[in-house]
N, C-alpha and C positions, 0 to 999 in steps of 0.2 A: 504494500500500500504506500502510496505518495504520500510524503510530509505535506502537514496543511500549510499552505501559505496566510497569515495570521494578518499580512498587512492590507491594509486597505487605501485605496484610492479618494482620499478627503474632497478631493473635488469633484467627483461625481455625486449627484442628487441618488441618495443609496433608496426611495421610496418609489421613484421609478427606472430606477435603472440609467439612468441617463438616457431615456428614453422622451420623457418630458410629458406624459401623460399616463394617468393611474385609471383602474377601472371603480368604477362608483356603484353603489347600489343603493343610493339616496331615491326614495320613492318610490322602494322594489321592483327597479328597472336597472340591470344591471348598464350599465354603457361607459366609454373611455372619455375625462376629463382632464383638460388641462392639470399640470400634477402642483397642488396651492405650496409644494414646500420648494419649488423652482421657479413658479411661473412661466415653466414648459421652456429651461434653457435645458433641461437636463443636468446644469452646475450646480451644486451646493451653494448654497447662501445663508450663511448663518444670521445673518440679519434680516431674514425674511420671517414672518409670522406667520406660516400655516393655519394655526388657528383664526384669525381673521381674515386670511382669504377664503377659509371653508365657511365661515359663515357668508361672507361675499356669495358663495357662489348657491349657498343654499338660500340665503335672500331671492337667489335672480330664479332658482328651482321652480320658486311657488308662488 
């Protein structure tokens, strides 16, 4: 078995992958959304607040 490699890549947004969109099940409709802890650069931003752009985006939901 391969040693784990333990390190990680800080500047990738590790919630989507550096993908830059996560999939949501907000109003038991599964679908892919912009990802609120990147703002869909795929980079890590520790200065960004997740939690106020998921309520941003569940404001615009309903």
């Amino acid at each position: 078995m391969a040693a784990r490699d333990d390190t990680r890549d800080e500047t990738i947004c590790h919630p989507c992958r550096g993908g830059g969109t996560v999939t949501s099940g907000l109003d038991g409709e599964q679908r892919r959304i912009t990802c609120p802890w990147c703002g869909g650069s795929g980079v890590r931003d520790p200065e960004r607040d997740a939690q106020a752009a998921g309520e941003a985006l569940r404001a615009s939901a309903g």
